[in-house]
C-alpha positions in Angstrom: 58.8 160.8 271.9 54.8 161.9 272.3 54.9 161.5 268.2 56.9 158.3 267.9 54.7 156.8 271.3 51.3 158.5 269.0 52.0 156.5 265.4 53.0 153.3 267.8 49.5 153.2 269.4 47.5 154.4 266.5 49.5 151.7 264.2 48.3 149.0 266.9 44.5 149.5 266.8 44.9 149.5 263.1 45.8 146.0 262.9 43.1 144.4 264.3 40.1 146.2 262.2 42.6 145.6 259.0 42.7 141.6 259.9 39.2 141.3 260.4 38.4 143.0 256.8 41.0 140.9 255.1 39.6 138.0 256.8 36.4 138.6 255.6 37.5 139.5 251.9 39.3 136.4 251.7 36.1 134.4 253.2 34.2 135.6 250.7 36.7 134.8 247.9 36.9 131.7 248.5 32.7 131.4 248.0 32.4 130.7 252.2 28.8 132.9 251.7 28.0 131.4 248.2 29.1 131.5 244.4 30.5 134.9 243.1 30.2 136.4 239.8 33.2 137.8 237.5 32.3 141.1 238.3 32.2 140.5 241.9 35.5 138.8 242.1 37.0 141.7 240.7 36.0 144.3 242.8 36.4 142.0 246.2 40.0 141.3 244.7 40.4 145.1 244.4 39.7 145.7 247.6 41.8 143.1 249.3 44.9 144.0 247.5 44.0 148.1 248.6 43.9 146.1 252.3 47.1 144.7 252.1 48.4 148.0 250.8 47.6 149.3 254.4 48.3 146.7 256.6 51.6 146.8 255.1 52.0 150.3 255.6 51.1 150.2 259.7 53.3 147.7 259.8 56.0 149.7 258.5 55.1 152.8 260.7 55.0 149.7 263.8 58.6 148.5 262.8 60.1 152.3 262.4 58.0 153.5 266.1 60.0 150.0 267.7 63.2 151.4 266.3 62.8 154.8 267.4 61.7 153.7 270.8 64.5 150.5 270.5 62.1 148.1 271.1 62.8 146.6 267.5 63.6 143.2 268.6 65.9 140.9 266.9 67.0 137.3 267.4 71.0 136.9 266.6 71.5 133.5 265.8 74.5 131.5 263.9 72.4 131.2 260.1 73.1 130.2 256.9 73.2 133.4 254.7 72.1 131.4 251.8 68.8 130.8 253.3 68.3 134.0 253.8 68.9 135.0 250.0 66.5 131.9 248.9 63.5 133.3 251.4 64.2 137.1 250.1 64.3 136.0 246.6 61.5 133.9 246.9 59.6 136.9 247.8 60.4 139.3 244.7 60.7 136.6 242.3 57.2 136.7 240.7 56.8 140.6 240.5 60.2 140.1 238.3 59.0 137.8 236.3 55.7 139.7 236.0 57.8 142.8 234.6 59.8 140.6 232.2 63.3 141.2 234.3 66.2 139.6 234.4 67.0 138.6 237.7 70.4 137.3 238.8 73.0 136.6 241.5 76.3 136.3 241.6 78.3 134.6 244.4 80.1 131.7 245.8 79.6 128.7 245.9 79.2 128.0 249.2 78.2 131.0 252.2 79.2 130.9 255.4 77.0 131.2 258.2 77.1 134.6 260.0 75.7 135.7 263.6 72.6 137.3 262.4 68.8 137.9 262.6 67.1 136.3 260.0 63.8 137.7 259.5 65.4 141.3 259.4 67.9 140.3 257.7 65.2 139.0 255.0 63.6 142.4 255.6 66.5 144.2 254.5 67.2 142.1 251.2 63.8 142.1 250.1 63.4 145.9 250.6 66.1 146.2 248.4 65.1 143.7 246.2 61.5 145.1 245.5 63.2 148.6 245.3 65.2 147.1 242.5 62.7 145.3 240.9 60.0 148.5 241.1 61.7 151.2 240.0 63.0 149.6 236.5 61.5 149.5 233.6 60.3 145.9 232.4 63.1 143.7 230.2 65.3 145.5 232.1 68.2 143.8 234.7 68.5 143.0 238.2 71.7 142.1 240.0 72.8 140.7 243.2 76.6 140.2 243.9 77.6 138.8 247.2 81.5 138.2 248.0 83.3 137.4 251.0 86.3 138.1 252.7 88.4 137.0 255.6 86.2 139.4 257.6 82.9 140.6 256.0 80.3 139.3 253.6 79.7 142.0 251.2 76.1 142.4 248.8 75.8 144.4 246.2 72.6 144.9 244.5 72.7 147.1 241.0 69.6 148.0 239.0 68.6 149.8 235.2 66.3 151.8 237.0 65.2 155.4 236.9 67.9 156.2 239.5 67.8 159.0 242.3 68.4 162.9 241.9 71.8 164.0 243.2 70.4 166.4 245.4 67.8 163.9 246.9 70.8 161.4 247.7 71.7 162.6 251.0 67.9 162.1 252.5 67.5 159.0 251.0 68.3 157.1 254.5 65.9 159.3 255.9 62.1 158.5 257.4 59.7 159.2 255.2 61.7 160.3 252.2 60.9 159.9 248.5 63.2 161.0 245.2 61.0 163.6 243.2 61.2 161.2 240.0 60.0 158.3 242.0 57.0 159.4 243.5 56.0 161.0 239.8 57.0 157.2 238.7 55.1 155.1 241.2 52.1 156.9 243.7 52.6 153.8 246.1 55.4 153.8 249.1 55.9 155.4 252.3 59.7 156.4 252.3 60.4 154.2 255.1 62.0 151.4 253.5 65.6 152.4 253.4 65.7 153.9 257.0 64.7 150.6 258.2 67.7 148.9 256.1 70.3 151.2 257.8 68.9 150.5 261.2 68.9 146.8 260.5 72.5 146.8 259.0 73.8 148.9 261.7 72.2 146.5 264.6 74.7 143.7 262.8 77.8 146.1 263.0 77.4 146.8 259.6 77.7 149.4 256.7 75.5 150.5 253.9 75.6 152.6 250.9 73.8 153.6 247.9 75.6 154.9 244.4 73.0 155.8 241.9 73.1 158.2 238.6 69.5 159.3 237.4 68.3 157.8 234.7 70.8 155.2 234.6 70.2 153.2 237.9 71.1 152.5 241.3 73.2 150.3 243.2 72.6 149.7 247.0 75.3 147.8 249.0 76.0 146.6 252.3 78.6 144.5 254.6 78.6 142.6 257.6 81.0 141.0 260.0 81.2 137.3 259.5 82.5 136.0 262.6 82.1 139.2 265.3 79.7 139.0 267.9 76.6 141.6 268.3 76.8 143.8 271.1 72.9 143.4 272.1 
């Protein structure tokens, strides 16, 4: 609790020194204190992206502190799921086109609207999503299936990645956790993405799973309820 109550309150008094710099980047960028030169561009550019890098990160050690503590808020409400698959793909899409993927979806034509929070449930997708989109190589493929039953809405979302260890697929809903072949892969990431999906997918009554064969790639699914209410 002293840890989790620790990372919460250090995470906080982050923030507010890390908007001020990217404030003051961005100022600058945009020639607020006068005209830049190439070279200067650069570097400022460099060190607003390694900004975002870290305000990212607090905010990921923020959301997983609120979990631990369940003060993760969330605000159920009747949504349209397609929505929230526009606003997630919306996010990823450049980086997939940047790598020369293939990015697809499968699904109905029309999906219903389900009790649910739609900024984590953006959270989630996306997570996946950039997971997806990260970890394979470029020209490669990117899929998301989504069916629906009587019951459940059901995503599936398969990649041609580099795929995870057998031995490392037990920890991977763990805090903190990274496959061996993925940090060697990419230096950047803090683990904490998939524990915040299960936490997320759980708080709708749901269920998720990951298959993956190294080397091959990895698929990471997930259902929930259509029409049950959340017990809050």
């Amino acid at each position: 609790k002293a840890k989790s109550e620790f990372v919460s309150i250090a995470s906080h008094q982050l923030r507010t020194p890390l908007s001020a710099i990217k404030w003051v980047i961005k100022m600058i960028l945009d020639g607020d204190a006068g005209k830049l030169s190439l070279e200067q561009q650069e570097l400022l550019n460099k060190g607003y992206l390694s900004n975002e890098r870290i305000i990212r990160l607090v905010n990921d050690l923020l959301n997983v502190s609120r979990i631990e503590e369940g003060k993760f808020g969330f605000n159920f409400e009747k949504a349209d799921f397609q929505e929230v698959l526009s606003a997630a793909m919306s996010n990823v899409e450049d980086l997939a086109v940047k790598n020369h993927q293939q990015l697809t979806i499968k699904k109905p034509a029309k999906l219903p609207k389900i009790f649910l929070d739609k900024e984590r449930m953006v959270m989630v997708l996306q997570n996946i999503l950039s997971n997806a989109i990260k970890y394979t190589p470029e020209y490669g493929k990117i899929q998301v299936i989504i069916e629906v039953d009587k019951e459940n809405l059901h995503v599936k979302i398969n990649d041609q990645g580099v795929g995870i260890p057998a031995e490392d697929q037990p920890k991977l809903f763990t805090k903190f956790f990274r496959a061996a072949n993925v940090v060697k892969l990419e230096t950047e990431g803090t683990g904490l993405g998939l524990f915040m999906v299960k936490n997320i997918i759980e708080k709708h009554n749901g269920q998720v799973s990951l298959t993956s064969e190294e080397g091959k790639g990895t698929e990471v699914s997930f259902s929930i309820p259509i029409n049950k209410s959340v017990n809050l």
